[in-house]
N, C-alpha and C positions, 0 to 999 in steps of 0.2 A: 514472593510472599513466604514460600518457606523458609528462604536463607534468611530472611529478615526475624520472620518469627520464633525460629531457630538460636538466633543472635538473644534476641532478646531473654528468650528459657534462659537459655548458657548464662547469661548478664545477671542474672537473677540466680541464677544456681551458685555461682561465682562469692556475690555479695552475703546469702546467706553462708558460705562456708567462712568466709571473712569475716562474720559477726562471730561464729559459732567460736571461730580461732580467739577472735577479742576475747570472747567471754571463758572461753576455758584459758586463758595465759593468765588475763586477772585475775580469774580463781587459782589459778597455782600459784600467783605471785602472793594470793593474801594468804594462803597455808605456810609458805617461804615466809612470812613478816615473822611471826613469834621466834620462827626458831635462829639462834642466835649466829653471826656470821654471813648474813645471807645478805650480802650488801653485792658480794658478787655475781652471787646465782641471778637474783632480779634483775642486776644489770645485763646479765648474757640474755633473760626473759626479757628484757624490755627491747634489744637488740634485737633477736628473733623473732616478734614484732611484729618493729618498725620492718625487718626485711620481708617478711611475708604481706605487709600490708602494699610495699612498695610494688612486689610481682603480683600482687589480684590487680592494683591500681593501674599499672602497666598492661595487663591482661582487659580490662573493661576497657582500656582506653584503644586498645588494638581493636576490640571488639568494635566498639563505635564507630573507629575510623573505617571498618569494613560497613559496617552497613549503613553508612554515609554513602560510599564508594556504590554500592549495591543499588542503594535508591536512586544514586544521580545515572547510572547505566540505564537502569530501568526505564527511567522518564527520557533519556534522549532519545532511547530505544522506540520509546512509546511516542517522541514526537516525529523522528525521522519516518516511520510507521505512517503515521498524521498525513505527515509529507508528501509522503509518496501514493499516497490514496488520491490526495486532491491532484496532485499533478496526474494521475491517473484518470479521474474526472474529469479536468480541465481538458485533456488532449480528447476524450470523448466525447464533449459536447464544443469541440473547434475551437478552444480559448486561447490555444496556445501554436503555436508554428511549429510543426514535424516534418519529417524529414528522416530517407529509409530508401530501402530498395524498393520496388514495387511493378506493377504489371501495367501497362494499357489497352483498354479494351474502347474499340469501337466500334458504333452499330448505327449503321444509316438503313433507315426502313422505318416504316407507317406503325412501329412500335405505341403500346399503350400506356394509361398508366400505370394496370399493372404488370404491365411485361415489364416495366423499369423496376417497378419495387422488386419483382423475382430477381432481377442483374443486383441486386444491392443486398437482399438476402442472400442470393450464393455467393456474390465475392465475401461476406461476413462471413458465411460458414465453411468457406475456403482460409480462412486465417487470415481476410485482409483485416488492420488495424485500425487504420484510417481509410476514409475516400472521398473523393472530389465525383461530381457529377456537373458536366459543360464547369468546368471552374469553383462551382458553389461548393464549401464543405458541406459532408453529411455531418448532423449531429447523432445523437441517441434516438429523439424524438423526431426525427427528418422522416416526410411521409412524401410520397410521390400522386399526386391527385390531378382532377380533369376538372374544369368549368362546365358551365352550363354552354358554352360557344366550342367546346370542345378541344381546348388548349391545355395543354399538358403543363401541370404546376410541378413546382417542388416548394415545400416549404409556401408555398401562397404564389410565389414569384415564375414566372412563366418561363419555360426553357424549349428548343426547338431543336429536332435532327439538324445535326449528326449527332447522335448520344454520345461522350465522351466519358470515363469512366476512369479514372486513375486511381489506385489501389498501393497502399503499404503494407507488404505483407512479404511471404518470399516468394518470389517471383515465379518459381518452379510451380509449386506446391497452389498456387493462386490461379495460373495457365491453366495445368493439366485439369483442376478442380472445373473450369469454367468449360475447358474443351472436352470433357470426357463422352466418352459415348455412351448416348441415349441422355445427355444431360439435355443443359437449357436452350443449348444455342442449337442442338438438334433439332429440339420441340420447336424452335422461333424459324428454321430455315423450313420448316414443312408447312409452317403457317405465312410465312411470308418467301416467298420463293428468291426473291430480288434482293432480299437482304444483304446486306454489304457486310464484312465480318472482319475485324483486324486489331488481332494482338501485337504488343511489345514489352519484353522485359528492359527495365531501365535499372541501371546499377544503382542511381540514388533521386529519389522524387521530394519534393517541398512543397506541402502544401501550407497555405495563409491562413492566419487566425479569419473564421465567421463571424463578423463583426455585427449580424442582426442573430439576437438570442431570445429566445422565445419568452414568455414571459408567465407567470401561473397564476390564473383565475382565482382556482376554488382551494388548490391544494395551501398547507401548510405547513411546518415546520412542526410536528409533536414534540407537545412541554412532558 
């Protein structure tokens, strides 16, 4: 917006100095008419001019080509921007198929629903990206819940030990975050004794577009 508004001052600063130029060459040319001889002098004035008119014309027309040029950067800028938000989006709520190095965690034991939500909170706040749970992507909105029968949901749809947990993120950094000590899987081996525990780092993991997307009630779109 400055280089544009900028453009424009100058465009305008330009054109009036180009008028000011018309109007004082005319007036010297009509002081030049009476006096006798001056067939040449207004010819070199008329000449001088046309050349100054020719470099502001040149000059405004430079000008406009730059903020031409300015404005279309702007907007690709602003749509590649666009772009990369929604692909950004998309890969967070499972629309799209990723793929990355990532970690495997598994956890066979009498786990709850909210011991799963903590495993999917800390792989998040360990820098995983993306995550799968038994298969299922997680979205944004991916909640881990219990029935009335006592059956472990995700997303509504029912999932059973062994917990499978696959993680895109960096492998190191995703581990050490999950194993560290006094973490979660400390807290879970003291409350489940039997619990079974087994990570792996994998060089590259793929997870599949979520092809059941939630759908919005109440919320809407602000005009």
């Amino acid at each position: 917006m400055r280089r544009s508004a900028f453009s424009l001052v100058l465009m305008t600063v330009l054109m009036l100095v180009l008028g000011i130029m018309i109007v004082a060459q005319f007036r010297a040319a009509g002081r030049l008419r009476p006096l006798p001889g001056t067939g040449d002098e207004q010819a070199i004035l008329l000449s001088a001019l046309a050349d100054a008119n020719s470099r502001l014309r040149a000059e405004v027309g430079s000008l406009t080509a730059q903020e031409a040029a300015y404005e279309h950067d702007r907007g690709t800028a602003g749509l590649q921007e666009l772009v990369a938000e929604l692909n950004r989006v998309r890969m967070l709520n499972g629309m799209v198929e990723v793929s990355g190095p990532g970690m495997e965690l598994l956890l066979d034991g009498p786990l709850n629903a909210l011991d799963l939500q903590d495993v999917i909170n800390e792989l998040r706040n360990a820098g995983a990206e993306a995550i799968t749970l038994n298969g299922r992507r997680l979205m944004v909105s991916s909640v881990v819940t219990v029935d009335t029968k006592g059956q472990v949901l995700l997303d509504g749809q029912p999932i059973a030990r062994p917990y499978r947990f696959l993680a895109i993120g960096d492998p190191d950094t995703v581990e050490t975050a999950v194993r560290r000590p006094g973490g979660l899987l400390v807290l879970f081996r003291r409350a489940y004794p039997n619990l079974i525990v087994q990570t792996a780092q994998h060089p590259k993991v793929v997870m599949g577009v979520q092809r059941t997307q939630g759908a919005f009630r109440y919320a809407q779109p602000a005009e």
